[in-house]
C-alpha positions as CSV (number, residue, x, y, z in Angstrom):
1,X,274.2,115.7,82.7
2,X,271.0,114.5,81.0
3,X,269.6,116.7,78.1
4,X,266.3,118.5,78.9
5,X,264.2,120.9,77.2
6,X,266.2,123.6,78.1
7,X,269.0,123.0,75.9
8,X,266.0,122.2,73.0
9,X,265.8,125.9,73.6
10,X,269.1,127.0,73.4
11,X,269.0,124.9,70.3
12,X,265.7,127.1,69.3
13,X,267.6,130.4,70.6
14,X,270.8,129.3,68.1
15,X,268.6,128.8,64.9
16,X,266.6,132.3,65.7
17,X,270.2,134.5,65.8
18,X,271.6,132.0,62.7
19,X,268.4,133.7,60.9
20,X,268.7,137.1,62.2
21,X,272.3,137.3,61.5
22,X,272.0,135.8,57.5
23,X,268.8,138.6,57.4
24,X,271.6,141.0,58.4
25,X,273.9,140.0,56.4
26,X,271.5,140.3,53.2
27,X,270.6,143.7,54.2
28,X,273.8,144.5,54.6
29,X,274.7,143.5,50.8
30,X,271.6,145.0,49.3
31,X,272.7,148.2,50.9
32,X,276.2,147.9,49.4
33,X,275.0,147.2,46.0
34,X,273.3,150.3,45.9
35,X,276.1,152.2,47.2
36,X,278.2,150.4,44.5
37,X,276.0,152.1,42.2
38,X,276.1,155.6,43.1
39,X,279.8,155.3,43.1
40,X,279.7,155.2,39.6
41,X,278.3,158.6,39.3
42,X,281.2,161.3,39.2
43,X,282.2,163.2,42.6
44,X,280.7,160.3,44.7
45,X,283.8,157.9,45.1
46,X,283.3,158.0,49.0
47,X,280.2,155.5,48.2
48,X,283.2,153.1,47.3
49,X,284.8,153.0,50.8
50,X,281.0,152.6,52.3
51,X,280.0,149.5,49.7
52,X,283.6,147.8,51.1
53,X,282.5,148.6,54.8
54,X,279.0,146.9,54.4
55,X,280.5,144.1,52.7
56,X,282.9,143.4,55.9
57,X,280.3,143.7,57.8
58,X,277.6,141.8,55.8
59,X,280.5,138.7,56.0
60,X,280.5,138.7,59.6
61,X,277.0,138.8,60.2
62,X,277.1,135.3,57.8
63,X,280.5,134.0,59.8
64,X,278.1,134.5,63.1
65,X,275.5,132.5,61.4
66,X,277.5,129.7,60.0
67,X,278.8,129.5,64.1
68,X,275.4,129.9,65.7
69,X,274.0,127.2,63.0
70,X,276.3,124.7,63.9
71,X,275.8,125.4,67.8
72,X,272.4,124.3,66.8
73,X,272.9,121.4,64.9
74,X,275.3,120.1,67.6
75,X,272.5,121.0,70.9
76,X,270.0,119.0,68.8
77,X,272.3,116.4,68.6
78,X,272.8,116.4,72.1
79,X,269.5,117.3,72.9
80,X,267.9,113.7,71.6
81,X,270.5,112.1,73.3
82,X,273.5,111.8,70.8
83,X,277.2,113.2,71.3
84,X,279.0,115.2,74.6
85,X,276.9,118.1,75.9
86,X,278.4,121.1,73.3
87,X,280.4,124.2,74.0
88,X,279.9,126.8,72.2
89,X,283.6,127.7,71.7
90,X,284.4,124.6,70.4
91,X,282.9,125.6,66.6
92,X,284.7,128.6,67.0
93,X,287.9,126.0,67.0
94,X,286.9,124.0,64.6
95,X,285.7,127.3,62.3
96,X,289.4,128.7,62.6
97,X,290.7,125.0,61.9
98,X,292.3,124.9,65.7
99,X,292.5,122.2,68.2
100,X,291.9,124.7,71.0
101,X,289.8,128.5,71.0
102,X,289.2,131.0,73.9
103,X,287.0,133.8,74.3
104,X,288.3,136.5,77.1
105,X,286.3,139.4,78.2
106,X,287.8,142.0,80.4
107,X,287.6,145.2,82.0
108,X,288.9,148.5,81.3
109,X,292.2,147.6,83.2
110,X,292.7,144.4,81.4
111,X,291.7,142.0,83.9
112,X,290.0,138.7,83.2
113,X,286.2,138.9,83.6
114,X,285.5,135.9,82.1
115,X,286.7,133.3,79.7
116,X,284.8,130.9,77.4
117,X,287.0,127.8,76.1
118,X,286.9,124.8,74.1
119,X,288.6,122.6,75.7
120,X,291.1,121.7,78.5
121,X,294.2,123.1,76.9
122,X,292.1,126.3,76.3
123,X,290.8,126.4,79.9
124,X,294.3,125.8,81.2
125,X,296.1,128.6,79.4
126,X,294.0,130.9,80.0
127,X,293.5,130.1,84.1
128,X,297.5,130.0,83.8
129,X,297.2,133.7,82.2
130,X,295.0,134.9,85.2
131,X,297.2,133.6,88.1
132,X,300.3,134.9,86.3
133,X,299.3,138.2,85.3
134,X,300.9,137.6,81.6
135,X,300.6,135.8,78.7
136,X,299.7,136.5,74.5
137,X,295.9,137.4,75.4
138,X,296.8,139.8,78.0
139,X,299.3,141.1,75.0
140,X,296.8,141.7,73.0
141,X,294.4,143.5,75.5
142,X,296.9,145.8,76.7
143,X,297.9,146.7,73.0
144,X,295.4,146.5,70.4
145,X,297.7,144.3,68.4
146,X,297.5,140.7,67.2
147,X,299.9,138.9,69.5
148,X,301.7,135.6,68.0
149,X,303.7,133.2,69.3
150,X,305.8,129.8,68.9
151,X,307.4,127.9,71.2
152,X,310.6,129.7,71.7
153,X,308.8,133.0,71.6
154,X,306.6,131.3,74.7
155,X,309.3,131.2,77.0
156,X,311.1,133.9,76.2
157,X,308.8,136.7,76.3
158,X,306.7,135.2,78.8
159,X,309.0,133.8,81.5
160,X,306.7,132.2,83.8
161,X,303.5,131.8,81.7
162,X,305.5,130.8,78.2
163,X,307.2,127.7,79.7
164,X,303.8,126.8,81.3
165,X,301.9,126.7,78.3
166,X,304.7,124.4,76.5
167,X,304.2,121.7,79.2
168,X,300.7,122.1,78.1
169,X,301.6,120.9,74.7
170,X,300.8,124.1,73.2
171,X,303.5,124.8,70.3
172,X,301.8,128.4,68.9
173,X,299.6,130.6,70.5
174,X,297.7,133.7,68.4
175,X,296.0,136.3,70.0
176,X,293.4,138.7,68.6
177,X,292.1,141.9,70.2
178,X,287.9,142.3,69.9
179,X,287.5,145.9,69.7
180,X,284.3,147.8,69.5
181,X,283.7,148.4,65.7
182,X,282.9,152.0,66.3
183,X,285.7,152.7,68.7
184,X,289.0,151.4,68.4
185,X,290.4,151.5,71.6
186,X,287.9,150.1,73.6
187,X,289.3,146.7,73.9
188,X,286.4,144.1,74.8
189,X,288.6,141.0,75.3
190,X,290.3,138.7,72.6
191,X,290.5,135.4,70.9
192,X,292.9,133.2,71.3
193,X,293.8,130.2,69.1
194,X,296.5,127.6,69.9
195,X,298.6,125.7,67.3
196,X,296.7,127.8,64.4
197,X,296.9,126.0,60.6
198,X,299.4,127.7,59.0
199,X,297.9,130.9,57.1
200,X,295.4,131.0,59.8
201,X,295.8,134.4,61.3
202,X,295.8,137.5,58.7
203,X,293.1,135.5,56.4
204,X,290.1,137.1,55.8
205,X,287.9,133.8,56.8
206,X,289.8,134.5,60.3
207,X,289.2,138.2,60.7
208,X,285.3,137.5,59.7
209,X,285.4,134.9,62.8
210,X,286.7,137.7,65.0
211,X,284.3,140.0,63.9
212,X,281.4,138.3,64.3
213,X,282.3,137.4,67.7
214,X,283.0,141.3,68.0
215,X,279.9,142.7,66.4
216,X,277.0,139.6,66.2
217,X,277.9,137.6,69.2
218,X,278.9,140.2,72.2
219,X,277.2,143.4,70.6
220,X,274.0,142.7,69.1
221,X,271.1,143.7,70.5
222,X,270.5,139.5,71.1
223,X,273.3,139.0,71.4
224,X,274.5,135.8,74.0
225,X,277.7,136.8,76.1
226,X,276.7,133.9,78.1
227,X,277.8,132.1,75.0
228,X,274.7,129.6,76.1
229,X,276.3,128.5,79.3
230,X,279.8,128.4,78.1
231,X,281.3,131.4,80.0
232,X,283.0,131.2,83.0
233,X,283.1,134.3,85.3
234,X,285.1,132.5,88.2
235,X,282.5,133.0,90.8
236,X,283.8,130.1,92.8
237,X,287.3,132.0,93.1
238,X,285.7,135.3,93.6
239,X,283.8,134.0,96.5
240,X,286.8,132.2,98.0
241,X,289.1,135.3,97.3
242,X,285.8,136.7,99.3
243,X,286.3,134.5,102.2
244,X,290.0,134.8,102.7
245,X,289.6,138.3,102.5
246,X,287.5,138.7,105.2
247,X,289.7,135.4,107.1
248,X,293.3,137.3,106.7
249,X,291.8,141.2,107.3
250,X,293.0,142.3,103.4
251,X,291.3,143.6,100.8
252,X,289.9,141.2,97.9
253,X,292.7,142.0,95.6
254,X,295.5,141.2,98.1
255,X,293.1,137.7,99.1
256,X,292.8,136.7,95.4
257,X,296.5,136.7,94.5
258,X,297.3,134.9,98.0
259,X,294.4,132.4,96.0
260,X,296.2,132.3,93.0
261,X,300.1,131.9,94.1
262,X,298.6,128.8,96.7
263,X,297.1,127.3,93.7
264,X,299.7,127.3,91.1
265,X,302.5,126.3,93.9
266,X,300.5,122.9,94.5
267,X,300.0,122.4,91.0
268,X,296.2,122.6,91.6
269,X,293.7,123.7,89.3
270,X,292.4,127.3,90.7
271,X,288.6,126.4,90.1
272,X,289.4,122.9,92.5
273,X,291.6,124.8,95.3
274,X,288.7,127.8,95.6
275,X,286.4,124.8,96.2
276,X,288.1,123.7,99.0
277,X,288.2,126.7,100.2
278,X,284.7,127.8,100.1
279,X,283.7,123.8,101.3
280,X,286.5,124.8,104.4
281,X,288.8,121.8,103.5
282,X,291.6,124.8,102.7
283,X,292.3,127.7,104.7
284,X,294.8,130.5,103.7
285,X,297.1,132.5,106.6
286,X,298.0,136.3,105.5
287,X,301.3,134.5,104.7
288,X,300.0,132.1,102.0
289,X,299.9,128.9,104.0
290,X,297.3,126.4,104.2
């Protein structure tokens, strides 16, 4: 792919939220300074809690510039010509210090929407999470909770998706929940890290990451769930699942899981096998077979 003006102004679009965001962020400190101040005045000690909250959320607005700044830097780069076309994602990895980082959305029953990875290994283990049904980011959706992981963990608490991931040469996986900062149990998707530097998760450098993917990069008003081309909502397996469907008589749910299991027992990437089906080189029976 040859750079073109278009990713100038995804550059353009990544320096305008960087500014936006560190504007937020000063706000944001002004306005706990002064509530720093009228906590000093007797009966008023609630001001405390509010000056800690704007804080928080003045250091994620400055985490989501620092990341949307070195987007830019990076689609410049690439822009004139230098260095591999960049992902998004892949700051986040090397802002949490991680070879590998993936961004999940999903709905209100947990399912994968989309998925926004670094690299490979991050693409992998999360397409492996989808066709199994399990896995530490599907953890931390269901629950809330911070989900971590190491090798023996893997394959014990995830039968089929732990020993996957091992073979992937993935030796710790940590999973973080992106809730709504207003409303706690609306789960938007979560982060997932793989082979985290120790002291990684629970750090507050970490939990600022997380929220400014939460709060600056899905939830402001420009905000970019796209992540700039980076996100990956499977359409090529939706419209396969689509076509067998409608080949086999079964609803889309029943079709995508025939996609998934045929995929997975051939060892076949699920993006490449819903290619073939939709170019007609595969076709799927109601029994699985191609």
């Amino acid at each position: 792919m040859t750079p073109g003006d278009g990713y100038a102004d995804q550059a353009a679009a990544a320096w305008q939220r960087a500014a936006a965001a560190r504007e937020r962020a000063s706000r944001a400190d002004d306005s706990a300074r002064r509530h720093d101040e009228w906590a000093r005045e007797p009966g008023r000690e609630l001001h405390e809690d509010l000056a800690a909250a704007l804080r928080t959320t003045a250091a994620c607005h400055r985490s989501s510039a620092q990341l949307q700044e070195g987007f830019a830097r990076r689609m410049t780069r690439w822009a004139q010509g230098r260095g591999a076309r960049p992902q998004f994602m892949t700051g986040v990895a090397e802002a949490c210090g991680t070879p590998s980082a993936a961004l999940t959305l999903v709905d209100s029953g947990q399912g994968q929407l989309a998925v926004a990875a670094s690299d490979e290994v991050a693409r992998a283990a999360q397409e492996l999470e989808f066709i199994l049904g399990e896995g530490p980011t599907r953890d931390a959706t269901a629950t809330g909770r911070t989900v971590v992981a190491t090798h023996m963990v893997l394959e014990e608490r995830w039968p089929c998706c732990g020993p996957a991931l091992t073979a992937l040469g993935v030796r710790e996986v940590a999973a973080v929940p992106l809730s709504t900062p207003d409303v706690s149990d609306v789960c938007l998707g979560a982060l997932a890290v793989f082979d985290p530097r120790p002291g990684l998760v629970g750090s507050q450098a970490f939990a600022e990451i997380v929220g400014a993917l939460t709060r600056t990069v899905l939830l402001d008003p420009d905000a970019d769930p796209e992540l700039y081309g980076g996100t990956d909502h499977r359409d090529v397996v939706q419209q396969a699942a689509g076509m067998v469907s409608v080949h086999i008589g079964r609803r889309v749910d029943d079709a995508l899981a025939l996609v998934k299991a045929r995929a997975f027992s051939l060892g076949m990437p699920l993006e490449t096998f819903a290619r073939g089906i939709v170019s007609g080189d595969f076709r799927l029976t109601p029994e699985g077979r191609s």
